[in-house]
Every structure is written in structure tokens, then in C-alpha cells.
C-alpha positions as CSV (number, residue, x, y, z in Angstrom):
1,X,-10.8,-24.2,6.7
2,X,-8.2,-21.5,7.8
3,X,-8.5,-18.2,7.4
4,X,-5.1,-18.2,5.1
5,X,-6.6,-20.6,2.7
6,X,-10.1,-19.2,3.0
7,X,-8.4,-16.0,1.8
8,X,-6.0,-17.7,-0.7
9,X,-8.7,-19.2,-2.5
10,X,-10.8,-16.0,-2.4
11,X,-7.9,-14.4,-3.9
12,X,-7.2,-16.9,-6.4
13,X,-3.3,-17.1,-4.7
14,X,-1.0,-20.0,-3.1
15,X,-1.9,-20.3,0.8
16,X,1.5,-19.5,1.1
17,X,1.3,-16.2,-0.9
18,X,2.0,-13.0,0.9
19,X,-0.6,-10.6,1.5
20,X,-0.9,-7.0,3.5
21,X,-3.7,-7.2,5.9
22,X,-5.3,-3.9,7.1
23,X,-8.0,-3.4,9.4
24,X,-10.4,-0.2,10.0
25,X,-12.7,1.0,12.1
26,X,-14.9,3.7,11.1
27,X,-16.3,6.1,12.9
28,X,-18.9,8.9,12.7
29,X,-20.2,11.0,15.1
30,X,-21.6,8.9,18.2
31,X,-19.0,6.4,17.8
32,X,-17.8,3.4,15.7
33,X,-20.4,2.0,13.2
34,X,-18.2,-0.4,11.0
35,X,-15.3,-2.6,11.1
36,X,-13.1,-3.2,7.4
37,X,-10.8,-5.7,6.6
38,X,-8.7,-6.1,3.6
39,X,-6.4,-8.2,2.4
40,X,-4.5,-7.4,-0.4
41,X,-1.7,-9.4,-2.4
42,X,1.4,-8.2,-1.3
43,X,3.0,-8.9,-4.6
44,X,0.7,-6.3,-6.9
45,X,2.1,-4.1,-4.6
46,X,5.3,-4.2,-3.2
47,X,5.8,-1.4,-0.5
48,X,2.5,-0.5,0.4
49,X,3.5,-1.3,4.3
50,X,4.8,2.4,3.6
51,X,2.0,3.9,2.7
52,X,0.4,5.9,6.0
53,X,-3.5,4.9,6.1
54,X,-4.4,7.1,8.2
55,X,-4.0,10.0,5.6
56,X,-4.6,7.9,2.7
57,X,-7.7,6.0,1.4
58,X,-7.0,2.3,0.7
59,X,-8.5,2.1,-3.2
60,X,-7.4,5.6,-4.2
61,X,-3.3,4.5,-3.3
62,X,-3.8,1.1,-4.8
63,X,-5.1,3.2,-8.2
64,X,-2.4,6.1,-8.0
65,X,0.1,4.3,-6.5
66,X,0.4,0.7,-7.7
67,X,-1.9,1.0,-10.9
68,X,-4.5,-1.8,-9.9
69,X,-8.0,-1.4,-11.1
């Protein structure tokens, strides 16, 4: 199974669906301790490609921002 379908299903979209892909490392102190991945579908929320992620938190700009919950 590809990763697109493998996500599509997850998400309960088409395999063709768009979705925003962002990927994280996390770091504290000694170094990095965690990698995140997230996929999101693009059409809950249109424009998040603007949103800069390195000064805002993921969940707290799809709340404010796109009203998902």
C-alpha cells in the first residue's frame, strides 16, 4: 500500500485528495529527541501553506485560524 492511500484511508479522503504535509523535528537541550509528521487535508484549510510554523504551533492555527476541532 502507498503512503497516499495509506494516508487517504486514514483520513477518510479520495487518494487523490490534497493534503499539506509538514514535518518537525524537536529538539531539546542535547539535541533532537522526536520527529512529527502531519498531514492535514488541504481542503479544511485552504491557505495554511502561508502560515509560518516556525512561529506558530500546528493545532493552536488549525483552532484560531481554520476553526477545526
Amino acid at each position: 500500500m502507498s503512503v497516499r492511500v495509506r494516508v487517504a484511508a486514514l483520513l477518510s479522503i479520495s487518494p487523490d485528495a490534497r493534503v499539506y504535509y509538514l514535518k518537525r523535528l524537536r529538539d531539546v537541550g542535547q539535541g533532537t529527541i522526536v520527529l512529527l509528521e502531519n498531514y492535514v487535508v488541504y481542503e479544511r484549510c485552504v491557505g495554511i501553506e502561508g502560515v509560518d510554523f516556525t512561529q506558530q504551533r500546528l493545532f493552536e492555527s488549525l483552532e484560531s485560524q481554520f476553526e477545526l476541532r
